[in-house]
C-alpha positions in Angstrom: 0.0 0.0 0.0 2.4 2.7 -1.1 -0.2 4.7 -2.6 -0.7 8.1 -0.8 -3.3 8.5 1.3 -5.4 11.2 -0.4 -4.5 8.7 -4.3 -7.3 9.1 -6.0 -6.5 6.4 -7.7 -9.7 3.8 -8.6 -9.1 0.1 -7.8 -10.9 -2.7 -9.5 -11.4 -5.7 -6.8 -13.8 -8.1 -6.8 -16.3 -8.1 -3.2 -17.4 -12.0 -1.6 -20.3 -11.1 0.4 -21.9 -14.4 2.6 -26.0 -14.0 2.4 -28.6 -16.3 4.1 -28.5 -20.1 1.7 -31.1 -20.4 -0.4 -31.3 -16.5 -1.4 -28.1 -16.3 -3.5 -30.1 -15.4 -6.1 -32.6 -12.8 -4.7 -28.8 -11.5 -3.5 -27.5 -11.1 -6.9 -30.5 -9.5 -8.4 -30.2 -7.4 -5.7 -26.4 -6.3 -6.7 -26.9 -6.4 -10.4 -30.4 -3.7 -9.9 -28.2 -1.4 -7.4 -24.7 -1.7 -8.3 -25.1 -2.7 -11.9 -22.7 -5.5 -11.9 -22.2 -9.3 -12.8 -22.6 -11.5 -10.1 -21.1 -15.2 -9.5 -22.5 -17.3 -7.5 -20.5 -19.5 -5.8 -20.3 -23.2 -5.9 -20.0 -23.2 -2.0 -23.8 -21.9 -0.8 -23.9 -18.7 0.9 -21.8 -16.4 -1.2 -21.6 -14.2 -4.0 -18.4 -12.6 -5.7 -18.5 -9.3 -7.6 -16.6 -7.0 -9.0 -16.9 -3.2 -8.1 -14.5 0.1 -8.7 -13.9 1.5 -5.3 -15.9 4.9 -5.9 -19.1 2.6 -5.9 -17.8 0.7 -2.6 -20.1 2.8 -0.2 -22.8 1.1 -2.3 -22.0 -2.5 -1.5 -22.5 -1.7 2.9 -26.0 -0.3 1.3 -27.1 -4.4 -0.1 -29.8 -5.2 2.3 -29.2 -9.0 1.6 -25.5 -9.6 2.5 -24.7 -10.6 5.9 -20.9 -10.0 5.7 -18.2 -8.4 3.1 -14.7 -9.1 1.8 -12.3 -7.9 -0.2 -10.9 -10.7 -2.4 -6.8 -10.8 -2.2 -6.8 -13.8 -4.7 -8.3 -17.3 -5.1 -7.6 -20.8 -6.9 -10.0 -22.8 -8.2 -8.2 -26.0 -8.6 -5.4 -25.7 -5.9 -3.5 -28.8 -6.0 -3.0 -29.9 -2.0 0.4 -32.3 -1.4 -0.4 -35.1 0.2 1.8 -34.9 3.3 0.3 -32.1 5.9 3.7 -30.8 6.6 3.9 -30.1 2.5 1.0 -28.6 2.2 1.3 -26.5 5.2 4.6 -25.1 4.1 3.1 -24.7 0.6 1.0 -22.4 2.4 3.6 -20.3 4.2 5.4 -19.5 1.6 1.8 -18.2 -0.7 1.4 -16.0 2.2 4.6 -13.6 0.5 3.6 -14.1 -3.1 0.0 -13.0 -2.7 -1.1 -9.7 -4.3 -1.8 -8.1 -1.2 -1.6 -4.1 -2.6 -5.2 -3.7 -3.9 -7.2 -5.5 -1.1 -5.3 -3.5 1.1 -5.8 -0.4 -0.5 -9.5 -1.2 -0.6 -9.7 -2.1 3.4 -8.2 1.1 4.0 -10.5 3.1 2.4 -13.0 1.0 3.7 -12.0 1.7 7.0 -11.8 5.0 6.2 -15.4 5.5 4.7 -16.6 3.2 8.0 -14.8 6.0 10.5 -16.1 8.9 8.8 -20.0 7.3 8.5 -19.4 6.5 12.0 -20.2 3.0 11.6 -17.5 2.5 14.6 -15.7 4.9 17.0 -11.8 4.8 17.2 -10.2 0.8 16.0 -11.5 -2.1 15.6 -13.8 -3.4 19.3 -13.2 -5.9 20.9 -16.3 -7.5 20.9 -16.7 -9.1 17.1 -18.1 -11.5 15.4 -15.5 -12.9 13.0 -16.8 -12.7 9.4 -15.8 -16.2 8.2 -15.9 -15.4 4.8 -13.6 -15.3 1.9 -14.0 -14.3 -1.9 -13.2 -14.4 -5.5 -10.5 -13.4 -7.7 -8.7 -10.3 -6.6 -9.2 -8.5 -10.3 -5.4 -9.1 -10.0 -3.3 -11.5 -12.7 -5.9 -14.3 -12.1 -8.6 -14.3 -13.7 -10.2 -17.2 -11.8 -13.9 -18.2 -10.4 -14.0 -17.9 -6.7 -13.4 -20.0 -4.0 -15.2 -20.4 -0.6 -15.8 -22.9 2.0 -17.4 -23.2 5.3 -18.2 -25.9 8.4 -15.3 -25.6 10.3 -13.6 -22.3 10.8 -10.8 -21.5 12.9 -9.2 -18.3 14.0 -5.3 -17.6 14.2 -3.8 -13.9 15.5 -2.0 -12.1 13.7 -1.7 -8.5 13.5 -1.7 -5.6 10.6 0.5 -2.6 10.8 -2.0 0.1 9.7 -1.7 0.0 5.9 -1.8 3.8 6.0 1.7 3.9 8.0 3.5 1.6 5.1 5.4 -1.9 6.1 7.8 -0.1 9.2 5.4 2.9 10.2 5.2 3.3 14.3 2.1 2.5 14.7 2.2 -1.8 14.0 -1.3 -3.0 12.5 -2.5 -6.1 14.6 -4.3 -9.3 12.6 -5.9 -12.1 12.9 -6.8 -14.9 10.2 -9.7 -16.8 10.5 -10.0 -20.4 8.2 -12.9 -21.5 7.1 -12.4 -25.4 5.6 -14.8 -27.8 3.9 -14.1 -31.0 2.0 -13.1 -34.5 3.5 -9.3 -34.2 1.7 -7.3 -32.4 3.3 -4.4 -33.6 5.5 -4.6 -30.5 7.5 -7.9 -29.1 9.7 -8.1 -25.1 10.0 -6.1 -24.9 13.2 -3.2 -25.9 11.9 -3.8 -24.1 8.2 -4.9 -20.4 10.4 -1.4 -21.1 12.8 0.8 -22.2 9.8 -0.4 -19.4 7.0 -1.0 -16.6 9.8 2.7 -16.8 11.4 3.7 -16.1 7.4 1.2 -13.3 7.3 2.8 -11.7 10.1 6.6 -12.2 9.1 5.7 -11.3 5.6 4.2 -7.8 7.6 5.3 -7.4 10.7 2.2 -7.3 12.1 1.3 -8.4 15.2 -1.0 -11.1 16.3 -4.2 -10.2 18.1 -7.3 -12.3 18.4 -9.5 -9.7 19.3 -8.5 -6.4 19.2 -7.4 -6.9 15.6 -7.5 -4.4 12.5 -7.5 -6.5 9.9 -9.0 -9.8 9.4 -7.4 -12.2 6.4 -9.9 -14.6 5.4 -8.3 -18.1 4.3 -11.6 -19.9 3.0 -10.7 -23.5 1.6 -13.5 -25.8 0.0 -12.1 -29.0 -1.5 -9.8 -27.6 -3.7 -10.9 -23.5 -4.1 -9.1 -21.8 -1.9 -9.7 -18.1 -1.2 -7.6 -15.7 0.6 -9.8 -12.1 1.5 -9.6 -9.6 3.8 -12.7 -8.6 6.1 -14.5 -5.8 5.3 -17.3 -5.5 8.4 -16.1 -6.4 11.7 -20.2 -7.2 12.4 -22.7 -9.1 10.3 -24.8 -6.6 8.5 -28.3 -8.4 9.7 -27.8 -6.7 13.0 -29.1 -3.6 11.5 -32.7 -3.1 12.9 -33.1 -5.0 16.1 -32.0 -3.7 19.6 -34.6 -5.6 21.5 -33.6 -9.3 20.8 -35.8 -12.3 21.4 -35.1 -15.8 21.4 -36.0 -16.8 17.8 -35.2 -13.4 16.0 -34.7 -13.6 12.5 -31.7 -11.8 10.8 -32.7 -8.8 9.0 -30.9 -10.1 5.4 -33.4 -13.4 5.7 -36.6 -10.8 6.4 -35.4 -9.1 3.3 -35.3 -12.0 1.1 -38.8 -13.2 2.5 -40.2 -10.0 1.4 -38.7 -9.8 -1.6 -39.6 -12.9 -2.2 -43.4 -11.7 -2.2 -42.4 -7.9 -4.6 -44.2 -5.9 -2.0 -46.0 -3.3 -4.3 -47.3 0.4 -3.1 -50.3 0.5 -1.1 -50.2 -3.0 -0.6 -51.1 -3.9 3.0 -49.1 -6.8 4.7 -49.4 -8.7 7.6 -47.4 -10.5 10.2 -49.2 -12.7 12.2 -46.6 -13.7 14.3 -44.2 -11.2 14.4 -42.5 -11.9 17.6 -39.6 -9.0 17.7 -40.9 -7.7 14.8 -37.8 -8.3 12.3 -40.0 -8.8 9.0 -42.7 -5.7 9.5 -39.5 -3.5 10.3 -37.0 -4.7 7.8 -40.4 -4.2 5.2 -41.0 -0.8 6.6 -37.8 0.6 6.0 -36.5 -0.9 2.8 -40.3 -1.3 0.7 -42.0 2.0 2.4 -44.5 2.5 0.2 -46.5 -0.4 1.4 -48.2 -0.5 5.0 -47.2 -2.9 8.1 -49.7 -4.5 10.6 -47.7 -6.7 13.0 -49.3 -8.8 15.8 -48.5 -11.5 18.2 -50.2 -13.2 20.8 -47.3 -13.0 23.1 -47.7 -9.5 25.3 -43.4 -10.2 25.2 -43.2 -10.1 21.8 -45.7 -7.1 21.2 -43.5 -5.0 23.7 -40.4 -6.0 22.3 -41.7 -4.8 18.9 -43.0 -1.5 19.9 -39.7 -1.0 21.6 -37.7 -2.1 17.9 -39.9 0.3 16.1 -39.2 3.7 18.5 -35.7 3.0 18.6 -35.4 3.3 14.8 -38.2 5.9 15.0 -35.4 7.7 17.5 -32.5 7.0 15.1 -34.5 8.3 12.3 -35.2 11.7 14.1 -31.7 12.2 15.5 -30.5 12.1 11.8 -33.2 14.4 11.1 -35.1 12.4 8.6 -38.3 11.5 8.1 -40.1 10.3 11.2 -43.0 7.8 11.0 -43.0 4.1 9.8 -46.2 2.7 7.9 -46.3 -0.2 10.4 -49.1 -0.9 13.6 -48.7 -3.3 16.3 -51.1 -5.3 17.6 -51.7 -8.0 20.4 -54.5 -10.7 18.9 -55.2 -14.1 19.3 -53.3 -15.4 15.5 -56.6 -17.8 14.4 -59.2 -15.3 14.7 -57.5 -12.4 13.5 -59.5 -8.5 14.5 -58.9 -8.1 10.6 -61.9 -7.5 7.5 -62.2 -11.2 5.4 -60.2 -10.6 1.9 -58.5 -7.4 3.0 -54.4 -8.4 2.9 -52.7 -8.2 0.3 -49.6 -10.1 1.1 -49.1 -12.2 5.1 -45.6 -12.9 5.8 -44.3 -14.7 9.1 -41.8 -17.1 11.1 -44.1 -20.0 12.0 -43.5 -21.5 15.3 -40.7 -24.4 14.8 -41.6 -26.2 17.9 -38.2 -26.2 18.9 -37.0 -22.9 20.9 -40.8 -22.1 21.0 -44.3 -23.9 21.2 -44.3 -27.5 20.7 -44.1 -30.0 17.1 -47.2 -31.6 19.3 -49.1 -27.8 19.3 -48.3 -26.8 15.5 -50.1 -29.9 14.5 -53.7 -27.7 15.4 -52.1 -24.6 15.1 -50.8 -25.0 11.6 -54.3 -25.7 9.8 -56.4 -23.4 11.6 -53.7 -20.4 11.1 -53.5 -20.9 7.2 -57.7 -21.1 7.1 -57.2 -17.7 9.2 -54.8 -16.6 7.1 -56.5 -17.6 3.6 -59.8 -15.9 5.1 -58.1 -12.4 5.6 -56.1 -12.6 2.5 -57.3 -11.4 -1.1 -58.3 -14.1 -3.2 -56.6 -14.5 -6.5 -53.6 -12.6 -5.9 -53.2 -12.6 -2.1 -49.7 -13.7 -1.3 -47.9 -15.8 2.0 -44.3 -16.4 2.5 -44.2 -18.5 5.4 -41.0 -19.9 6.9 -41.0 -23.3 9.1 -38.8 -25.4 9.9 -41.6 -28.0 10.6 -42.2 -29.2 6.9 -43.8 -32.4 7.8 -47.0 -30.1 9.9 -46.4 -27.6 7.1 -47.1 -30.1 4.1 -50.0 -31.6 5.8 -52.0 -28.9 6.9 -51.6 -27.3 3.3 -52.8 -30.0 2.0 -55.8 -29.9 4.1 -56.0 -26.1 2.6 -55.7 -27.2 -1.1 -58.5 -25.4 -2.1 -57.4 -22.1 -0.7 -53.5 -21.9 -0.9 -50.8 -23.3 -4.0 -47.6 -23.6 -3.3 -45.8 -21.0 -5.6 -42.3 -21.9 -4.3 -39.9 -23.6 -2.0 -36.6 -21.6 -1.0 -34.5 -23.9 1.6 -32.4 -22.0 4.0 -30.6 -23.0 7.2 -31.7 -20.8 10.4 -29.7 -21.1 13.2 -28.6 -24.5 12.4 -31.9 -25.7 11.7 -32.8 -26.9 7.8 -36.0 -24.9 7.3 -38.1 -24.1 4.6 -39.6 -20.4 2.9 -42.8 -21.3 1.1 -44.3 -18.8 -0.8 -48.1 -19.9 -1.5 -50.6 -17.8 -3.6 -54.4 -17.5 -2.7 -56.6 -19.4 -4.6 -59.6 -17.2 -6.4 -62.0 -19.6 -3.8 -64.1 -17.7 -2.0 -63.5 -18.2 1.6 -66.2 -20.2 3.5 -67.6 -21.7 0.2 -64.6 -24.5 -0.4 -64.7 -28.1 1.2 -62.0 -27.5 3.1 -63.9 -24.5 5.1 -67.2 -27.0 5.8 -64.6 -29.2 7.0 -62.4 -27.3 9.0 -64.7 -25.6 10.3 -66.5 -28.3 12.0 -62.9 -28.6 14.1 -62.1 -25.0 14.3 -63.5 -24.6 17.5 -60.7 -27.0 18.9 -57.9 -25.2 17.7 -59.1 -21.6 19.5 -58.8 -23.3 22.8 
């Protein structure tokens, strides 16, 4: 990074950015309609690499679908492994000095620079963060290869960066750490020994220091079978943190509300309801980013209805203090989720989390619950081109009350996305042009319905 610090020089580099699996798509079409760029998406699920000029790099921490950003240094697509670990660990010492380290560094800094001077952090890096784990494509360096990436088992190794804007033997000595990320069953070596091994060359290559947690730059060694992809971090805290300061114990990240909801096109006027909106994550993230539609949020939980209120002044509060425009089109509501206060055929699009019945309720519960919520939910909804995108992890419940529902709900399309660990599914169903109360199901289900109010 000899470049002076005012350079106006423009750097192409090429961006990985890690989004929720199963929305890598919605993610790129979100890139290509705000940046205007190519995207790839990665072999490995849960990232996308593209390329971007640093004058449009304030645009990428605007993406509302990417949970965390790199900077790709380089990346192999077939990198031939030796078959002894102590080979293939020394292999990866001596890449540490022949990388092209200048660009991604240059683009860190002005990264960091940007971050400071939005205030996204005061003073160096804190202490408290959440390591990015991610890695990225071909730096737009001499390779001109697709990306790599990897994930499962990820591994953090100290080492520390001398601030790139002090040069190699500046005063002040950058600290670093390098965090592996490996996937594949054949490798010789696990991530420890990869992060120790390829961070101690880091640092001798630099003379930074190692630091695990008060670090300034994070190098990102991603290996998945034989891609391997060195990065450098560019947001110390996934983005998905964005809306929520009241937490609750199933809140859903704010990247996987946003590809829910665009999942649905949210158009103006349109009036959508959540059910079940426990901290509130979907109504907010919908308020903000698709405005022009209105937000009616409800649980049954007086918890979750408090927690909500409380999400929705705090942005309200942030929103004034920057002196913008106060007021989100969203109402909160405490109701009783299968006989909803709401007029037959008046939503335009219902969007929820639907109870796993693992952190909260019961498998045993969603088994009434399920049926009677989607006949509430098909009553209040427009028929004919009423929308749901309902996420569960309990597909088994799911399938079989919807089929109970035929007459009222098809099944559009099946996004499959890992929450928390948990395999679960986004379903996004279209109202039939049945009117409600005159289909079989209805005579049917209505003769249990009183059941499932208990």
């Amino acid at each position: 990074t000899e470049h002076d610090a005012g350079a106006a020089n423009i750097i192409s580099a090429t961006i990985g950015a890690t989004v929720p699996t199963g929305f890598e798509p919605t993610a790129a079409e979100e890139v290509r309609e705000k940046i205007g760029v190519d995207v790839l998406i990665s072999k490995d699920r849960g990232r996308i690499y593209f390329p971007i000029t640093t004058d449009k790099l304030f645009q990428v921490h605007l993406l509302r679908s990417v949970d965390n950003l790199f900077v790709v240094v380089d990346s192999y697509d077939h990198y031939s492994f030796k078959e002894s670990k102590e080979e293939t660990l020394k292999e990866l010492q001596e890449l540490a000095s022949k990388l092209p380290w200048t660009d991604a560094l240059e683009v860190w800094r002005l990264n960091r620079s940007f971050k400071k001077k939005k205030g996204y952090r005061k003073g160096g890096a804190g202490s408290k963060m959440k390591p990015s784990n991610e890695a990225g494509d071909a730096a737009a360096e001499e390779h001109d290869l697709p990306p790599a990436a990897a994930a499962e088992e990820k591994v953090e190794s100290g080492a520390d960066v001398e601030d790139s804007t002090e040069g190699p033997h500046g005063a002040k000595v950058t600290k670093f750490r390098v965090t592996c990320s490996r996937a594949g069953d054949k490798h010789s070596f696990s991530s420890n020994e990869a992060a120790r091994d390829f961070g101690g060359a880091v640092q001798e290559f630099f003379q930074w220091k190692a630091d695990m947690t008060k670090f300034d730059v994070e190098v990102l060694l991603n290996i998945h079978n034989e891609e391997v992809v060195i990065g450098i971090a560019l947001t110390e805290e996934s983005l998905h943190r964005r809306n929520i300061s009241h937490f609750g114990p199933t809140t859903l990240r704010s990247t996987l509300c946003y590809g829910m909801l665009r999942l649905c096109k949210p158009q103006a006027s349109d009036i959508i309801l959540d059910p079940m909106c426990g901290t509130g994550a979907i109504p907010l993230e919908g308020a903000i980013e698709f405005s022009a539609s209105f937000y009616l949020a409800g649980d049954n939980n007086e918890m979750a209805v408090n927690r909500t209120v409380n999400n929705i002044c705090h942005i309200q509060k942030r929103r004034a203090e920057k002196g913008s425009a106060c007021g989100l089109p969203i109402d909160t509501v405490r109701w009783d989720l299968c006989s909803l206060p709401v007029r037959t055929s008046s939503i335009d699009i219902i969007i929820t989390d639907m109870p796993f019945g693992k952190r909260m309720g019961s498998k045993k519960k969603n088994w009434d619950l399920y049926p009677s919520c989607l006949r509430e939910m098909a009553r209040v909804c427009r028929p004919g081109s009423g929308k749901a995108v309902l996420l569960t992890q309990d597909k088994k419940c799911f399938s079989k009350a919807l089929s109970r529902m035929g007459g009222l709900w098809r099944k559009l399309h099946t996004v499959w996305v890992n929450v928390g660990g948990l395999h679960a599914g986004v379903f996004l169903l279209k109202r039939t042009a049945s009117v409600f109360g005159q289909t079989p199901e209805d005579v049917y289900e209505s003769g249990g319905a009183p059941n499932a109010q208990e």
